[in-house]
N, C-alpha and C positions, 0 to 999 in steps of 0.2 A: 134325266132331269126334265121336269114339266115345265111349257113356259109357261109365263108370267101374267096374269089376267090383269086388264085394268083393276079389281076392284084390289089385286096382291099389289099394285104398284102403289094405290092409294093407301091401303095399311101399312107399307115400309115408310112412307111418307111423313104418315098421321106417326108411327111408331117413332120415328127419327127426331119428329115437331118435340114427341114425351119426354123423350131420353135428356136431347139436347136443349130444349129451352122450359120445358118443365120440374128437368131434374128428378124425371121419375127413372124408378130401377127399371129392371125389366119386367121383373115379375109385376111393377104397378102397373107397366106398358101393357103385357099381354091382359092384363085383366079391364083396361083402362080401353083397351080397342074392341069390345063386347059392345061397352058405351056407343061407339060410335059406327058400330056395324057388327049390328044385332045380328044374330044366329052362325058366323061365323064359327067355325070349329076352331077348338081350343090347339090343335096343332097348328090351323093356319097362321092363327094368330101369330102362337108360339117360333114360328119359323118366319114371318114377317120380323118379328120383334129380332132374332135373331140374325136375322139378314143386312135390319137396319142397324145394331150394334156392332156388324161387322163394318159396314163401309162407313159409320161414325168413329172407329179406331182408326181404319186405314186415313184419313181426311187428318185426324190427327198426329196422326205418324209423320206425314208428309210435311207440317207446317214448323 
């Protein structure tokens, strides 16, 4: 497993802000994080987005 680059922590972040107070799916997340950090590849995105929908379930599990 790779770590984490400041610009990966900032996409889980930005991706987390979509899900949870924007109410975007994922798929508007991963397309919605292009917007705000242009030339990103489409799996990073992809695996941000999914990173942040995982510790947005776990957070919810728990409450």
């Amino acid at each position: 497993m790779r770590g984490r680059t400041a610009m990966d922590v900032r996409m889980v972040h930005k991706a987390m802000f979509l899900i949870r107070e924007v109410h975007a799916s994922r798929q508007d997340a991963v397309h919605a994080l292009l917007e705000y950090f242009p030339g990103t590849a489409f799996e990073d995105r992809l695996r941000c987005v999914h990173e942040a929908w995982d510790m947005l379930s776990r957070t919810a599990h728990r409450v």
